[in-house]
C-alpha positions as CSV (number, residue, x, y, z in Angstrom):
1,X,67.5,119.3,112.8
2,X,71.0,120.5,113.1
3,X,73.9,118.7,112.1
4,X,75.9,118.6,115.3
5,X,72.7,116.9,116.9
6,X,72.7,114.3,114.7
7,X,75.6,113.6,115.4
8,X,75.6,114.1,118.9
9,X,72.7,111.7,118.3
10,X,74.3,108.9,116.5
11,X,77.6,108.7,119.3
12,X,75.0,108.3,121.9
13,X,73.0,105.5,120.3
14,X,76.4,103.8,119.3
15,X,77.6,103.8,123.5
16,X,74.6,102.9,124.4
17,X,74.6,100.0,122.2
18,X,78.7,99.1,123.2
19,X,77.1,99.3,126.7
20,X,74.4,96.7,126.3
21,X,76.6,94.5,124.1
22,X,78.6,94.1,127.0
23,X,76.3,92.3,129.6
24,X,75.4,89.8,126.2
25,X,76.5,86.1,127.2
26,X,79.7,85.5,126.6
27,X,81.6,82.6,124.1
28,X,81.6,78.8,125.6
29,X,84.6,77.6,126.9
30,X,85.0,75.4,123.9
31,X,85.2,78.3,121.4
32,X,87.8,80.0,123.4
33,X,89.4,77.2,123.4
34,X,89.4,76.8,119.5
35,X,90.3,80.9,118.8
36,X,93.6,79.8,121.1
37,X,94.2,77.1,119.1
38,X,93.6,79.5,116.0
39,X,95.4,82.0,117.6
40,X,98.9,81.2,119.3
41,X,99.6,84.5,120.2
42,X,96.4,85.2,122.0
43,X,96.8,85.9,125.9
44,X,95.6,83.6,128.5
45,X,93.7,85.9,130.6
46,X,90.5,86.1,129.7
47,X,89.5,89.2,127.4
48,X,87.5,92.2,129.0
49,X,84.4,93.1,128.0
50,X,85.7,96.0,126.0
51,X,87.6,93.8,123.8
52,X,84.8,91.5,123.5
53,X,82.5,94.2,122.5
54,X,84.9,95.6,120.3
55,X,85.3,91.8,117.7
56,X,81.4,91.4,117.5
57,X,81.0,95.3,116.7
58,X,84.1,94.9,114.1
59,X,82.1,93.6,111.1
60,X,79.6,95.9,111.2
61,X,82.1,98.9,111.8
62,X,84.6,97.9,109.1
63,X,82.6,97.5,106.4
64,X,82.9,101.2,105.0
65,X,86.5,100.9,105.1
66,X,87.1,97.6,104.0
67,X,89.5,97.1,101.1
68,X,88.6,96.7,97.9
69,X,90.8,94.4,96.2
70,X,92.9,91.0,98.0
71,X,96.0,93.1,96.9
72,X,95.2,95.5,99.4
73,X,93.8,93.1,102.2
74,X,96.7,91.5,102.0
75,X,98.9,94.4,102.2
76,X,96.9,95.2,105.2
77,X,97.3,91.9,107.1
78,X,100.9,91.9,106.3
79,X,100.8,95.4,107.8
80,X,99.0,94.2,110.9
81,X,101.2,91.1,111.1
82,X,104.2,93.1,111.4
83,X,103.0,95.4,113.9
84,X,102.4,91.8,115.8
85,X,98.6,91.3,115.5
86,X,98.1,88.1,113.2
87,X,94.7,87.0,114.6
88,X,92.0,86.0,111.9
89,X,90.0,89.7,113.1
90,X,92.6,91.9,113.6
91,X,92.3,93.1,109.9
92,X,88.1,94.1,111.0
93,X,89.2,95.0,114.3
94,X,91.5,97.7,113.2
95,X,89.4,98.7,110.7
96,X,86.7,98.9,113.0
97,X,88.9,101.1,115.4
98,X,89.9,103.4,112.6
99,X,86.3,104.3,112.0
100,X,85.1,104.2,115.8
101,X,88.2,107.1,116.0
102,X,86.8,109.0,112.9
103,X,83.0,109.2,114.2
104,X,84.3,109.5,118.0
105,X,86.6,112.6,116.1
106,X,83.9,114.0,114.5
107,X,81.5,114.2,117.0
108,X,84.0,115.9,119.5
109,X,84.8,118.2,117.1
110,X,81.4,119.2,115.9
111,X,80.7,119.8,119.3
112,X,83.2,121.8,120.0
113,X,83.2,124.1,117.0
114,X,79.3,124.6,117.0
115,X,79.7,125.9,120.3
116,X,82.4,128.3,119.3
117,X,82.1,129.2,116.0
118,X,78.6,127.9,115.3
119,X,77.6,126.4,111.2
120,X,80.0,128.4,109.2
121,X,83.0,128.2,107.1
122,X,84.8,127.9,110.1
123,X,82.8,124.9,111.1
124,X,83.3,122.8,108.1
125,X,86.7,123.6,108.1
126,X,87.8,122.5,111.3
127,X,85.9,119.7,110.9
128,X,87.5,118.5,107.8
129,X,91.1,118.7,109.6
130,X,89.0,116.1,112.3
131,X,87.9,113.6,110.4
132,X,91.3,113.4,108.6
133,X,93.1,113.5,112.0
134,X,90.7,110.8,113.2
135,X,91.3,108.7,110.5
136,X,94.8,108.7,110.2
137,X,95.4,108.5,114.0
138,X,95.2,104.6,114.4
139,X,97.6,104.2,111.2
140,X,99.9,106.6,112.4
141,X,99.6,104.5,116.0
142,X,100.3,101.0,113.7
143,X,103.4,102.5,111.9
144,X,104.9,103.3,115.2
145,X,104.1,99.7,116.6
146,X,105.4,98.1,113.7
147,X,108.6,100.5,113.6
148,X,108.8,99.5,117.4
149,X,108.8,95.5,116.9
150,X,110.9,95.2,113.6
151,X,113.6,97.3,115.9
152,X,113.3,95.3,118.7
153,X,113.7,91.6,116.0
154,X,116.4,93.4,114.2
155,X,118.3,94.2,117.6
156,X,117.4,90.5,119.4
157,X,119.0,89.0,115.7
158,X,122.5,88.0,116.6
159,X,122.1,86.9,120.1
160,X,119.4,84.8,119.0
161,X,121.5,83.7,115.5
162,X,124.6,82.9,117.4
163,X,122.7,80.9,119.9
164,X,121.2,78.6,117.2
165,X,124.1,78.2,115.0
166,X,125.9,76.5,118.7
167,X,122.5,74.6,118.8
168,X,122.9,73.1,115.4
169,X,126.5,72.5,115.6
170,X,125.6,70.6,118.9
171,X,123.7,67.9,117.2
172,X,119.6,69.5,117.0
173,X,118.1,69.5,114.1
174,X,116.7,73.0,113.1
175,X,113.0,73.1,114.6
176,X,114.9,71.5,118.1
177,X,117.0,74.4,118.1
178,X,114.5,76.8,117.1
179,X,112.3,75.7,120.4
180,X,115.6,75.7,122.4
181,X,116.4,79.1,121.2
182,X,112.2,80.4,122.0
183,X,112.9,78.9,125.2
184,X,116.1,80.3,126.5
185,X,115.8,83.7,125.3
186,X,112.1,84.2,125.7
187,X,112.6,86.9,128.7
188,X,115.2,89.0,126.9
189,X,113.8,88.9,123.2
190,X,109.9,88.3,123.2
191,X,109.1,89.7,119.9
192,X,111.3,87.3,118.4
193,X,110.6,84.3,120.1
194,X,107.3,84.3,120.5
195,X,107.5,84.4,116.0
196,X,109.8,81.0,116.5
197,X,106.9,79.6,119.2
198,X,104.4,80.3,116.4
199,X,106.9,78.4,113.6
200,X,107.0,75.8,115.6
201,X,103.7,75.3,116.2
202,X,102.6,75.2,112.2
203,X,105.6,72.5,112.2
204,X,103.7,70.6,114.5
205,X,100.5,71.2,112.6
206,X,102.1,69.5,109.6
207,X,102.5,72.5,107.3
208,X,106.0,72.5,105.0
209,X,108.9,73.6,106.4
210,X,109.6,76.0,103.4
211,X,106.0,77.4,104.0
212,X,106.5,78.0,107.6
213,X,109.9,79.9,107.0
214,X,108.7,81.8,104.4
215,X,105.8,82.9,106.2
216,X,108.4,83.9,109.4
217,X,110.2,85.8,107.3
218,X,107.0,88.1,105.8
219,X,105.4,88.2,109.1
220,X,108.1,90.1,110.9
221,X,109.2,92.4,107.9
222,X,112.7,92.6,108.9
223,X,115.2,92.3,106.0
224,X,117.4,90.6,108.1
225,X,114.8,87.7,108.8
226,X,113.4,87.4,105.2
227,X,117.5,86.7,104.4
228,X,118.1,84.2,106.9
229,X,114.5,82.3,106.0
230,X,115.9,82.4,102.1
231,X,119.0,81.0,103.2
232,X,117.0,78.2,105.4
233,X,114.9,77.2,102.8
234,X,117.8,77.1,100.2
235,X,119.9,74.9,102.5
236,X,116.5,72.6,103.0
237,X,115.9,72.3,99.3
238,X,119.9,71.7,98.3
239,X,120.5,69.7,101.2
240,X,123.6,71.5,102.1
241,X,124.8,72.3,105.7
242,X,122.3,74.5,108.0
243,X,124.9,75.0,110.6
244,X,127.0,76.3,107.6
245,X,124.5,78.1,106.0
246,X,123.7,79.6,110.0
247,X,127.4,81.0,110.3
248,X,128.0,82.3,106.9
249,X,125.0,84.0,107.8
250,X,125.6,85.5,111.2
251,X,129.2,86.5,110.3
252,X,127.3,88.4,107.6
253,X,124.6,89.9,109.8
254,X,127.9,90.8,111.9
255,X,129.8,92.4,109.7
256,X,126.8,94.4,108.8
257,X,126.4,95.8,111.8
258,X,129.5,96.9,112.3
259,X,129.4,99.0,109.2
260,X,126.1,100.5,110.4
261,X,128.1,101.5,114.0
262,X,130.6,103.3,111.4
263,X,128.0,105.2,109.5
264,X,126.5,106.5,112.5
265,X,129.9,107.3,114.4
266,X,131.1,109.5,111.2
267,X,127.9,111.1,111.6
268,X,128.2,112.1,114.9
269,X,130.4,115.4,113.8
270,X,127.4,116.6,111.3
271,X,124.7,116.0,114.2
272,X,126.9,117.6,116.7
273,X,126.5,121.3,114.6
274,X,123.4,121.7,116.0
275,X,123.2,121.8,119.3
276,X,127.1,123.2,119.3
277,X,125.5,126.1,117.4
278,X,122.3,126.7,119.1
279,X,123.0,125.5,122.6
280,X,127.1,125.9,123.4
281,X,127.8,128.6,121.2
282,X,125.5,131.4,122.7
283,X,126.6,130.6,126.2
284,X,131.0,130.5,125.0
285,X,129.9,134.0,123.5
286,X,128.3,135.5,126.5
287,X,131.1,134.3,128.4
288,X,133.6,135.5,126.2
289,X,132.5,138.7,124.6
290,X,130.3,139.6,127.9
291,X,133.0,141.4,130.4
292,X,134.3,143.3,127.1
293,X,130.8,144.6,126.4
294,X,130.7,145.7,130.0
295,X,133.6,147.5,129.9
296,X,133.3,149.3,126.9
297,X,129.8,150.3,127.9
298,X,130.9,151.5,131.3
299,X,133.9,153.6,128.7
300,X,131.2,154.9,126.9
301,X,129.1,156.2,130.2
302,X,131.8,157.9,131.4
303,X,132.5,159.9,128.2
């Protein structure tokens, strides 16, 4: 039997499976319920079938990529947890999807290069450049997602700094003025927010307050946030003024950005040679050097 129906073979048998997992009863209302609970961050709406498909299939699809060591598991949750995804799953899920994209890759591919090129050198070639797009794909995907939401925490920073530090001087104590701050700026600055919702909620829970800032700081990745959390926890332990320790902080953050807005403006003349050069320039030349071309070509006619 030929290679390319084999695998032809095996992505048929895996749909058709997805396909029937689908119609399988679904989880009690009591264990949604508890993955909610597990899960702040999960959405309300009831997931799709897909999704559900996708989280019992994840086990069994992750297992030949699943990391070797807890150094690397960890690196990969941490990973996941910055992109935004910090269910108990998401590390098999992704997995899961990484190698769904390599066999979905490979298949596609095999297919179309048997077709065109039939078994060859060409074959085997094209379909190692496959199976390596297909695997990196979903990474590449994360790293832009993570990118994404770190920008989008680093930006949301000093509106949502400046609002807690007037919180604190007002009289709340820090986990008041953390809910206050989720709650006010929850439409402008969700990434954010929702990261203080889900503080919050392990303060409720009982866990240590140095435990839950910590863990804020490493879940969003942001240098910025990992600073502030050290200063929190510093102020906790000492005893010293959080409002203090809050403005010392944002003037910092503040000052900060302001030399980032000068780097980038004295870089604007470097970027600018560019497009000046490829773009501007031709068309000032034309306009310029064009009529005396003309003329000295009509000169030359006429000669």
């Amino acid at each position: 039997m030929e290679i390319w129906q084999i695998i032809m073979f095996g992505s048929i048998t895996l749909f058709l499976w997805a396909g029937i997992s689908i119609f399988t009863n679904k989880p009690s209302r009591a264990d949604e319920r508890l993955d909610q609970l597990r899960d702040p961050n999960r959405s309300k709406n009831q997931k799709d079938g897909g999704a559900s498909v996708l989280e019992k299939a994840a086990p069994a699809l992750s297992k030949a990529l699943q990391p070797k060591t807890e150094l690397e598991q960890d690196k990969l949750k941490i990973k996941l947890a910055n992109a935004g995804y910090t269910s108990p799953n998401a590390s098999q899920i992704y997995l899961a999807i990484k190698f769904a994209s390599l066999i979905g890759v490979l298949a596609l591919t095999a297919t179309f290069a048997y077709v065109r090129w039939g078994v060859g050198q060409d074959f085997w070639v094209t379909l190692g450049f496959a199976g390596a797009a297909g695997l990196f794909l979903p990474e590449m995907i994360l790293s832009m997602a993570k990118n994404s939401r770190q920008t989008a925490i680093f930006r949301s920073l000093p509106d949502t700094l400046d609002l807690l530090v007037v919180c604190v001087e007002a009289g709340l104590g820090l986990d008041a003025a953390m809910r206050r701050v989720a709650e006010e700026l929850e439409d402008t600055h969700p990434e954010l927010c929702g990261e203080f919702h889900t503080a919050n909620m392990q303060l409720q829970m009982g866990r240590g307050r140095r435990e839950v800032l910590h863990d804020l700081g490493v879940r969003t990745g942001v240098d910025d946030m990992r600073a502030l959390a050290g200063i929190l926890i510093q102020a906790d332990k000492f005893g010293s003024s959080i409002a203090q320790a809050l403005r010392v902080q944002s003037d910092s953050m503040r000052v900060k950005r302001r030399q980032m807005a000068e780097e980038k403006a004295q870089q604007t003349a470097v970027k600018l040679i560019f497009p000046l050069v490829l773009f501007i320039f031709p068309g000032i030349f034309v306009v310029l050097v064009g009529p005396a071309a003309i003329m000295i070509m009509e000169n030359l006619l006429q000669n």
